[in-house]
C-alpha positions in Angstrom: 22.7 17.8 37.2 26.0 20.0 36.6 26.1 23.5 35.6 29.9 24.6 34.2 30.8 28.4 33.4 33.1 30.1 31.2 35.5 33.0 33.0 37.9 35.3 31.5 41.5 34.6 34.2 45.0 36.3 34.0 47.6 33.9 34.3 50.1 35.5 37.4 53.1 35.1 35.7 52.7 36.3 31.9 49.5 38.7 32.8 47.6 37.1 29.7 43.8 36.7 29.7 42.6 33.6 28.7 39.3 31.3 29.5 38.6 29.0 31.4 35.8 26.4 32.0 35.0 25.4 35.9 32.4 23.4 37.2 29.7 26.3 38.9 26.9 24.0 40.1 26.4 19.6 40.7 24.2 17.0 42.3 26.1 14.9 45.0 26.1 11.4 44.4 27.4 9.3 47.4 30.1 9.9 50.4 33.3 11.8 50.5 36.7 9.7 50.9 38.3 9.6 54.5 40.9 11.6 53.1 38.0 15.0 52.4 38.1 13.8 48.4 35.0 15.2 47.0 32.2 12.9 45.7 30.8 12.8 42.5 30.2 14.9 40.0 33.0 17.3 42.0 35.5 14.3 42.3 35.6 13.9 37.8 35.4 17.9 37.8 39.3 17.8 38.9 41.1 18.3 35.5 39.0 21.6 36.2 40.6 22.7 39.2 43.9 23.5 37.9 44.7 25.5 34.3 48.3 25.7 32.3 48.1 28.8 31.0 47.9 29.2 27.0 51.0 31.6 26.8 53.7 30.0 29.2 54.4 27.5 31.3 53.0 28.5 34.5 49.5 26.6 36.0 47.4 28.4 38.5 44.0 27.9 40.4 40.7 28.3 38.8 39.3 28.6 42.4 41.4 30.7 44.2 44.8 33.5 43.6 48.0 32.3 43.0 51.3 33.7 45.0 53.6 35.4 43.7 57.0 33.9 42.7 60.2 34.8 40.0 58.6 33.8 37.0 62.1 32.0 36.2 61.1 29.4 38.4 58.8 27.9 35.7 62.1 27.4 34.0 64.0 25.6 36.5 64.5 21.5 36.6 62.6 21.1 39.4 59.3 22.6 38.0 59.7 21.2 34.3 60.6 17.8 36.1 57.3 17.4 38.3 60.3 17.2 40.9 61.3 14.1 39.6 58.3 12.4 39.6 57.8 10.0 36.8 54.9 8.7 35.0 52.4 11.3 36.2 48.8 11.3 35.0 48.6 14.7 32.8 46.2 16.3 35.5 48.5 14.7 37.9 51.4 16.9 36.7 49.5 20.1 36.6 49.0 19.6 40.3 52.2 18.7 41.4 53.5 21.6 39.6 51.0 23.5 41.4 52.1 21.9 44.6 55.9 23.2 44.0 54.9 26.8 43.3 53.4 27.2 46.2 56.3 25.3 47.9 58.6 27.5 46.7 57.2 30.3 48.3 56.9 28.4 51.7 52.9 28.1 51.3 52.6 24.8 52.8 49.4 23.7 53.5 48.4 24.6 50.2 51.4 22.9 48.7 50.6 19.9 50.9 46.7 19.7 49.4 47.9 20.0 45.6 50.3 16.8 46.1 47.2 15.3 47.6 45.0 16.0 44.9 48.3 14.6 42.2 47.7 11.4 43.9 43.7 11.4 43.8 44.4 11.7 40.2 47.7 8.7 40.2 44.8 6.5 42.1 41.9 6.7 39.6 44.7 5.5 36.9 45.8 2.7 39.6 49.1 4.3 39.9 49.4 3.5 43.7 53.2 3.7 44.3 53.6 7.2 42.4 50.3 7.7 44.5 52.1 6.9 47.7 55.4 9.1 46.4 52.7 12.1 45.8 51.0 11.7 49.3 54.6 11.1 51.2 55.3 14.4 49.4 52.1 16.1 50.9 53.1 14.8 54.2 56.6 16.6 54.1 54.6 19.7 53.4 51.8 19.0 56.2 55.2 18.9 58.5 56.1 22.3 57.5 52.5 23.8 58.0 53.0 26.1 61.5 49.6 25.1 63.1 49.5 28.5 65.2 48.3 29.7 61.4 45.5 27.8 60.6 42.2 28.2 61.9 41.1 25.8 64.5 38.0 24.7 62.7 40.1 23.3 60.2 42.7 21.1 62.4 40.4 18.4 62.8 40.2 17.9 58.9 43.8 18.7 58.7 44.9 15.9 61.1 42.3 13.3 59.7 43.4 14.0 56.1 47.2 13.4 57.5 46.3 10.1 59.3 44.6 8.5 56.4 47.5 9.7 54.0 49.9 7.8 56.6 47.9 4.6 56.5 47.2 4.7 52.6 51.3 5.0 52.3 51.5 1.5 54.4 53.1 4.4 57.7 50.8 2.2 59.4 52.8 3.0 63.1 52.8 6.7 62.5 49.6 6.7 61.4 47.9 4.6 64.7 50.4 7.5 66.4 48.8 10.1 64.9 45.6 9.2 65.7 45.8 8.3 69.2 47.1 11.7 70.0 43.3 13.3 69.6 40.0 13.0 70.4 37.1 14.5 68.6 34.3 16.3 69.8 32.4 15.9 66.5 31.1 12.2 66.5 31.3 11.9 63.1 35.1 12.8 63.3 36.1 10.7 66.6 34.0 7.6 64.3 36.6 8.1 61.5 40.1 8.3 63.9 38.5 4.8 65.4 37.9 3.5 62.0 41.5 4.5 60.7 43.3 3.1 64.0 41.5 -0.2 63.2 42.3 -0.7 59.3 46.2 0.8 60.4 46.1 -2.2 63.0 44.9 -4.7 60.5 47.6 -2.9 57.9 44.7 -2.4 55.3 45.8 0.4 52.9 42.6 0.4 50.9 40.9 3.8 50.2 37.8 4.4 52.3 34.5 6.6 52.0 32.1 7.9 54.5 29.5 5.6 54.2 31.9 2.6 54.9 32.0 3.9 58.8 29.5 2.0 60.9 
């Protein structure tokens, strides 16, 4: 069962109200990726996370505040562009542009998730090498990210996200690299590093969930 709202947002740039639909309430079905991707209903829900406004050019959050940036930025090649990345899904677009706001202004991790999410959206259209571009793109941002900032509870995630992104680009060395620099208290987490240092090994790139973990 899904429940989706209607809210009045301002767009951070232009100041104009406008609504937006987001998804307020759903029934998991099944297991998360390896990479944190949400299951279903949340997973189809995506083309909700991000808005372009009505008025102008910039896109923005539905979930959480935007920075804020010269609005002449939403002018420049590198916005308009997608950063030169061609053949984008349309949701795919709205979230790399929402990856290179937050770029811009040095928000990293942030930036790093919304190039993520661009190539969940390149994969469900089987656009795997502009969905490798979009997660090597992530991991330039992850690289930036000063770990003294984030919380601890949310370095485990962090790094397991970044491992699977490695293997899923075919980084296959840096990603067995990555992995075998930690250990996990949290069974569930050590069970996914093993998992991803054995697919890396085999050089499998496939996307897994989960439930696929013995």
């Amino acid at each position: 069962m899904s429940k989706f709202d209607i809210k009045t947002m301002k767009c951070n740039i232009c100041g104009r109200e406008q609504e937006v639909t987001v998804l307020a309430m759903a029934t998991q079905h099944g297991t998360a990726d390896l990479d944190f991707r949400p299951p279903e209903v949340r997973r189809s829900a995506m083309p909700l996370w991000v808005h372009r406004c009505d008025y102008c050019r910039n896109v923005f959050s539905t979930s959480e505040p935007m920075p804020e940036y010269d609005e002449k930025y939403i002018d420049s090649q590198e916005y308009t562009t997608c950063g030169g990345i061609a053949s984008l899904p349309e949701t795919g677009k709205l979230f790399v542009k929402e990856a290179l706001i937050y770029r811009h202004v040095k928000e990293y991790l942030k930036a790093g998730n919304c190039f993520l999410y661009a190539a969940w959206t390149c994969d469900d259209e089987k656009l795997d090498v502009i969905a490798t571009v979009c997660r090597k793109k992530a991991l330039d941002c992850y690289n930036e990210v000063d770990g003294s900032t984030i919380p601890k509870r949310q370095i485990p995630q962090m790094v397991l996200r970044i491992i699977d992104m490695q293997r899923r680009c075919g980084l296959f060395d840096d990603a067995i690299g990555t992995a075998e620099q930690f250990a996990f208290k949290n069974e569930q987490y050590e069970k996914m590093r093993r998992f991803q240092i054995e697919k890396a090994n085999a050089q499998d790139k496939r996307c897994y969930r989960l439930e696929d973990i013995a």
